[in-house]
N, C-alpha and C positions, 0 to 999 in steps of 0.2 A: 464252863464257859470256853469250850475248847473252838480254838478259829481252822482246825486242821482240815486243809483242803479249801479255803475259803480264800477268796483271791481280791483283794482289797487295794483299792485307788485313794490316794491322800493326796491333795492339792494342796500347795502351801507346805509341803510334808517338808523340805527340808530344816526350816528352824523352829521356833517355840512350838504354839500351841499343836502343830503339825507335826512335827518330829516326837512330840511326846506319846500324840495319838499313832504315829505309824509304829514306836516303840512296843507301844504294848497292843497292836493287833498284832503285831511281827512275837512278840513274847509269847501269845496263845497260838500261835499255829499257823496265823495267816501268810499268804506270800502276799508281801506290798510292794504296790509301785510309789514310788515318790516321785510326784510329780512337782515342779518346781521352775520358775524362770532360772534360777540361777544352779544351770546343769550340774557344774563339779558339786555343788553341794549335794545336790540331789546324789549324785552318782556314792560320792564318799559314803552318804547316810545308809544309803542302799547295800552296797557294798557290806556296813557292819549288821543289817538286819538279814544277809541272806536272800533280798530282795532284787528291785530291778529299778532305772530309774528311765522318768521323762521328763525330758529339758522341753518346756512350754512355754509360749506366752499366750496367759487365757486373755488377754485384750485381744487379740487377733482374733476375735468371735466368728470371723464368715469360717475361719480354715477349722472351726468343730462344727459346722453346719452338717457335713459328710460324714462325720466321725461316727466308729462303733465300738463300744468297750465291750470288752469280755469281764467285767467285772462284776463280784460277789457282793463288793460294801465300797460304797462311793461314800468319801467325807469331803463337802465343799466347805472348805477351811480358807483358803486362798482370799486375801482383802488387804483394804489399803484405807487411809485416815488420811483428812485433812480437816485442818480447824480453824473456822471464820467465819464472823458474822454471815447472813443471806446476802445483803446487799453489797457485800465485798466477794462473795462467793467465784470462783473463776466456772465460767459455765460448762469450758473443758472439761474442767477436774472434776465436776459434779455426774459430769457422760462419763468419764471414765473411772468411777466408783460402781456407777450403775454396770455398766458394761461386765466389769469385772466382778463384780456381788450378786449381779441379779442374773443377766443374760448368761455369762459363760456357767454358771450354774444349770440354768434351765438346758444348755446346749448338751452339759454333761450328763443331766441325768435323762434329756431326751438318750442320747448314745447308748446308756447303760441299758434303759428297762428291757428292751427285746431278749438279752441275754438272760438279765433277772427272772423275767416272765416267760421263759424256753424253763429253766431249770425251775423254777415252781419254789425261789428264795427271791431274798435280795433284801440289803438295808441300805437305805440312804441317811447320811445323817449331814446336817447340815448346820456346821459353827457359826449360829448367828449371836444374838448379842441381849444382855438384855435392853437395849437398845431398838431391839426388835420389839419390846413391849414396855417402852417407857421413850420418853425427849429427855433430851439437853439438847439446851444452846450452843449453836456455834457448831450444829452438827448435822447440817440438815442431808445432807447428802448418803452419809453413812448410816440415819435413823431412816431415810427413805428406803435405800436398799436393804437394810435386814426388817425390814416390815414386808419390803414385798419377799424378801426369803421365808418368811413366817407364812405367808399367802401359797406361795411355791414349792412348799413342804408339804402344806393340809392338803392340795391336792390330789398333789404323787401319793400321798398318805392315801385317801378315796379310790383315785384309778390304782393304783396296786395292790389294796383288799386282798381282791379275789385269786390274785396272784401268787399269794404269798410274800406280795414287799411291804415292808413298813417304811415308813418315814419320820423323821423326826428333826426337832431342834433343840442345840443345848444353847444355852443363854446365862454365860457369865458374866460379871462384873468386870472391872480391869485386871487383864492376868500380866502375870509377871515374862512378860516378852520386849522385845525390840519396839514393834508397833509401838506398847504403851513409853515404851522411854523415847520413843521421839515427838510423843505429843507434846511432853513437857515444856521444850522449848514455846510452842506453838499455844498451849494452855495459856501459859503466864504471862503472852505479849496480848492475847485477845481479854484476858482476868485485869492485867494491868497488876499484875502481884510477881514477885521474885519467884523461880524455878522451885528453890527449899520449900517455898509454900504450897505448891500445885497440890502433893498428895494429899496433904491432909483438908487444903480449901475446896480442890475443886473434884478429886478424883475418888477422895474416900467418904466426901460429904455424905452421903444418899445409904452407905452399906452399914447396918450394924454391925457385921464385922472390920474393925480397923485393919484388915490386910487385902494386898493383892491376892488373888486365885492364883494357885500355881499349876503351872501347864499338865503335871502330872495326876493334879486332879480332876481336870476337864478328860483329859486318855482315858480315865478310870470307869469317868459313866458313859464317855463313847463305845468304850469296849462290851461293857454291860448290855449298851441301844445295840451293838451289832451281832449280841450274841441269841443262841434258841432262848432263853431264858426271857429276854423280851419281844416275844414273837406277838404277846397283844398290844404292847405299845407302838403305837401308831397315831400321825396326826395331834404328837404334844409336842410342848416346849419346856423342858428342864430347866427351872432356874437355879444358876448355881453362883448367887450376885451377893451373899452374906446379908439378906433381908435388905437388898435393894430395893425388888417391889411387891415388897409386903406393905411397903408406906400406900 
């Protein structure tokens, strides 16, 4: 599973599920860029991986219109959560979930594949959710946009066949990150139940496993999707939800 000489893009790279996965591409061999709005972190991360970082913000969608990566393995990792009913929904926030999940993705991997498809490689893989193949309430913005990431993978998965790129999605349950500990608050005012209750009422309800996914678990089968070893996985979705949708 060696990444030696493989030049890998992590969005969202500098904390949980991101940093886990640029960890362990950076551990086999790859040189990573950590991509991040919040640069020093990026830089720091980068720094201990041997890597390089970019300070970005993917809401600025026109300024990746132009964009060209030179990259071997693109991970669209980068996302944001909000939680409320529809009819309270703020319409901004709901644009700018899409903007950032759906669009600066397609923009990234439109960037990437020339390079991919010159060198006759390339892996996209794309941290969506199982979210992306299941609802909950109170979510509609963030179940919209990893459904069309599910949409937006199968086909990069088709046009990059012949090329030698695969695509793919991993699809966990709640991992043990920031994101999930700031829903909490936002859970238990929309549930109408106290904070203490959220994991076990609202978050762990659905998973026969009673725990969060840890970030290093999700690295583990990214690194695998980006290695030769999965050169015919293409055009799936990894569930990795503790028998969330086996129900």
């Amino acid at each position: 599973m060696s990444l030696d000489g493989r030049k890998a893009l992590v969005t969202g790279g500098a904390a949980g599920i991101g940093a886990a996965v640029a960890r362990g591409l950076a551990d086999r061999g790859a040189h990573v860029v950590v991509a991040d709005l919040d640069g020093g972190a990026a830089e720091k991360l980068a720094a201990d991986l041997g890597g390089s970082a970019w300070a970005v913000d993917l809401l600025d969608t026109a300024a990746l219109e132009d964009l060209r990566l030179d990259c071997d393995i693109l991970v669209n990792n980068a996302g944001i959560q909000k939680v409320a009913p529809i009819q309270e929904y703020d319409p901004e926030a709901f644009r700018r979930i899409q903007r950032l999940m759906v669009e600066a993705p397609f923009l990234l991997v439109r960037a990437a594949l020339p390079h991919m498809y010159e060198r006759g490689w390339g892996r996209v893989i794309n941290l969506s959710s199982v979210h992306g193949l299941r609802a909950s309430a109170f979510k509609s913005a963030y179940v919209t946009a990893k459904h069309a990431l599910e949409g937006l993978s199968k086909v990069t998965a088709l046009e990059g066949a012949e090329h030698g790129v695969t695509s793919n999605c991993i699809n966990p349950g709640y991992v043990r990150t920031a994101l999930v500990e700031k829903q909490i608050k936002d859970q238990a005012q929309t549930h109408g139940i106290p904070e203490s209750e959220v994991l076990e009422k609202v978050m762990l309800t659905e998973m026969a496993i009673k725990r969060l996914v840890e970030p290093s678990e999700v690295a583990s089968l990214a690194c695998w999707l980006a290695s030769d070893d999965a050169g015919m996985v293409t055009g799936a979705s990894y569930t990795m939800d503790g028998g969330w949708s086996a129900r």
